[in-house]
C-alpha positions in Angstrom: 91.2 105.7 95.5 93.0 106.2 98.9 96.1 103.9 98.9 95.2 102.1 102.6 98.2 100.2 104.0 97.5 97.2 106.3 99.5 95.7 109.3 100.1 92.2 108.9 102.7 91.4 111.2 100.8 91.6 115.1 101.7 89.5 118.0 100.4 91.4 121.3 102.6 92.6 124.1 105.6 92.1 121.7 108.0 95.1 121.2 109.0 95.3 117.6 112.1 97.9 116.4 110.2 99.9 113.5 112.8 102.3 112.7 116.3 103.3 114.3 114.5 105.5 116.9 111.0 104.0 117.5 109.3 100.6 118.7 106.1 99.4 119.0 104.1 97.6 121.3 100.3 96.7 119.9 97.3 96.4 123.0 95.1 93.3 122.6 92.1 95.8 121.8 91.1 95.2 118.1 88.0 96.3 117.0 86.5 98.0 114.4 87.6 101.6 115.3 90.8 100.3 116.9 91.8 98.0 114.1 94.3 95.2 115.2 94.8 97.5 118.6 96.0 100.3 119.8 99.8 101.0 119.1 101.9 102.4 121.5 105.0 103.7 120.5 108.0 104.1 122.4 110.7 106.7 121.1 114.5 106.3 122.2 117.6 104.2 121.4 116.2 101.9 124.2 120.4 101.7 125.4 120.4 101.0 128.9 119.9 104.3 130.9 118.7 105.8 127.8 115.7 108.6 127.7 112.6 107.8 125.8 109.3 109.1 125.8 105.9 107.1 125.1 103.3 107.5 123.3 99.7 106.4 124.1 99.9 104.0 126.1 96.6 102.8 125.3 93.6 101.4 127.2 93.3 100.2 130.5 94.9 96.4 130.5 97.4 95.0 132.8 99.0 92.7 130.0 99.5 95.6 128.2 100.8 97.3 131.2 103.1 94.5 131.6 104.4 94.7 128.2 105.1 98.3 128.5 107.0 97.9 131.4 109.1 95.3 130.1 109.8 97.7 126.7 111.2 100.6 129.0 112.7 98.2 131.5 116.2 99.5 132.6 115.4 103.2 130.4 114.7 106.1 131.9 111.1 107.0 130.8 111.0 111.4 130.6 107.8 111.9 129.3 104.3 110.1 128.4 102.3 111.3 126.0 98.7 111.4 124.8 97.2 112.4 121.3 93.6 113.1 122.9 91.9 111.6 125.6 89.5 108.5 124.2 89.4 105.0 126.0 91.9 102.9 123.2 94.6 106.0 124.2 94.4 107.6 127.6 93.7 105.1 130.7 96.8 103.8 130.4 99.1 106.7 131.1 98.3 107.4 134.5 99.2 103.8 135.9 101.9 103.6 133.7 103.3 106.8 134.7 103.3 106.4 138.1 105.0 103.1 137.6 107.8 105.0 135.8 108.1 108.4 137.5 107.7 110.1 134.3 104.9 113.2 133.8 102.1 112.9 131.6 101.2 116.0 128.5 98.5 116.0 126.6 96.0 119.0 125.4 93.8 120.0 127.7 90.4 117.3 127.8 87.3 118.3 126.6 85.2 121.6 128.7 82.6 119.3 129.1 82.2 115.4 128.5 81.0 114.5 125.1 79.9 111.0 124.1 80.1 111.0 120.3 79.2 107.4 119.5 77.9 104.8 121.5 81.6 102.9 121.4 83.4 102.3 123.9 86.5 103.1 122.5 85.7 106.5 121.3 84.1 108.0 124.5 86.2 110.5 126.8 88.5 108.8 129.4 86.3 111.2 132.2 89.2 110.5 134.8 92.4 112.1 132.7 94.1 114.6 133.6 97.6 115.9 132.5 100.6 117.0 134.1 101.5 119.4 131.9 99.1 120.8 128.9 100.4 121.7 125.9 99.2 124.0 123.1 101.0 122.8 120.3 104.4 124.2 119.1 106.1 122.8 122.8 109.6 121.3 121.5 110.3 118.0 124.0 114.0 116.4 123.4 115.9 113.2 124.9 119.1 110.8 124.0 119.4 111.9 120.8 115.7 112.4 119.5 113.3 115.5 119.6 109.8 116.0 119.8 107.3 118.8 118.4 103.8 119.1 120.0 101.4 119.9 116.9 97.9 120.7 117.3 95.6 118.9 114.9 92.2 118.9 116.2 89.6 117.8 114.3 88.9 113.7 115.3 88.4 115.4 118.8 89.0 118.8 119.6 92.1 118.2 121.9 93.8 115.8 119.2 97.7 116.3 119.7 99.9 114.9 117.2 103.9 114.3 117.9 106.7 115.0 115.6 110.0 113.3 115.4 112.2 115.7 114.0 115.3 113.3 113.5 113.1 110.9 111.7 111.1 113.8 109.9 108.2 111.7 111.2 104.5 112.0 112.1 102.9 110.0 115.1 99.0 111.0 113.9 97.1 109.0 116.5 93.6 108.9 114.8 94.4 112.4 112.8 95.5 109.9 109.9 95.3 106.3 110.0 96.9 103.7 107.3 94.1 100.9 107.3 91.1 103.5 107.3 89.6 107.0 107.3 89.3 108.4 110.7 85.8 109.3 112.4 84.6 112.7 112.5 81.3 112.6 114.7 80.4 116.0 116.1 79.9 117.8 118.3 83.6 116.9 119.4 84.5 116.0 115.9 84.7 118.5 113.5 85.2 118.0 109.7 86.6 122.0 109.5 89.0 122.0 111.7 89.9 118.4 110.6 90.3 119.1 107.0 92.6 122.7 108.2 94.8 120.2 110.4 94.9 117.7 107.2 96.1 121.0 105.2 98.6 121.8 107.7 100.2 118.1 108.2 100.2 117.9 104.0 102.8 121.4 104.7 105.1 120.2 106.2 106.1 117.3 104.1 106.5 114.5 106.5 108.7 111.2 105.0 106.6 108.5 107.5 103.7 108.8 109.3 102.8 106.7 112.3 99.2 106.1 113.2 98.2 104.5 116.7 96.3 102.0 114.6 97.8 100.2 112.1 100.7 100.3 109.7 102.9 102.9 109.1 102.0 105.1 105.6 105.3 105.4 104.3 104.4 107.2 101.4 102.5 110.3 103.1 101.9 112.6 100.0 99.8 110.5 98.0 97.8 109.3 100.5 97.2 112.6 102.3 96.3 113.8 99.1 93.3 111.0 98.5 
């Protein structure tokens, strides 16, 4: 039995503190691939003047947007990131980036556009583009927090998951997810390299893992394990 958590607490366009370096900010996009919505996570002290770097900003929604803005308002934002490039994670950086002067990295998108499922939320965002591409292994740092790219394809070829190393922490995107399984749907999706990436995440021994949907799984061994 896997031991699903659940995320109870969700008012939308809120920024809750969830740890001493990271908050959270939930989109109004539930569904049933996005869950209660798509978290976006913002990673700094949040001091005035302070450095912090974003995580998916999410889908294309001007509340959200908003919301965002209003999180990071008197912060300096350095980078924006993207875990891979589907609709409940990618449209948002581009606007919101530009509104904060900050670059966007992500893995490179997809050779060629693949439509997995016929929902919305988990075709390709066909407009993004990054600034900067990354690989996996590139070490990102700010006001007293660092970031690890790591590669962990599998959900979609170009998934990129971020690691907090002060916080030992995991943000998974849709590698890992507290409320659910993930969806593997080929050809993007493939259930090798997923299960390689699962093998190489269970390594490294991480004390919390943050998904973009739902709850944090505070309690990673066991449930990587099931």
């Amino acid at each position: 039995m896997i031991p699903f958590v659940r995320l109870q607490d969700v008012e939308y366009g809120r920024a809750d503190t969830v740890s001493p370096l990271i908050r959270r900010v939930v989109a109004n996009n539930p569904g049933p691939f996005t869950y209660t919505g798509t978290g976006t996570y913002v990673v700094g002290r949040g001091e005035a003047g302070a450095g912090v770097a974003v995580i998916d900003p999410g889908p294309l929604d001007e509340a959200h947007l908003a919301a965002l803005l209003a999180a990071v308002e008197g912060q300096t934002v350095s980078h924006v990131l993207v875990t891979h490039t589907h609709r409940d994670h990618a449209p948002l950086a581009r606007p919101f980036a530009e509104a904060v002067g900050a670059p966007i990295l992500a893995a490179a998108p997809p050779a060629r556009t693949i439509h997995a499922t016929a929902t919305p939320d988990e075709d390709e965002d066909e407009s993004f583009s990054p600034d900067i591409v990354l690989t996996g292994g590139e070490r990102l740092a700010g006001d007293g927090w660092t970031i690890e790219a790591m590669a962990t394809p599998g959900h979609a070829s170009n998934h990129m998951a971020f690691v907090l190393a002060e916080e030992n922490a995991l943000f998974s995107g849709d590698h890992v997810m507290g409320w659910s399984t993930t969806m593997v749907a080929p050809p993007d999706g493939d259930m090798a390299a997923y299960m390689a990436s699962l093998e190489a995440v269970i390594a490294r021994g991480f004390a919390t893992i943050w998904p973009t949907h739902g709850a944090p799984i505070t309690e990673p061994g066991p449930f990587l394990e099931a």
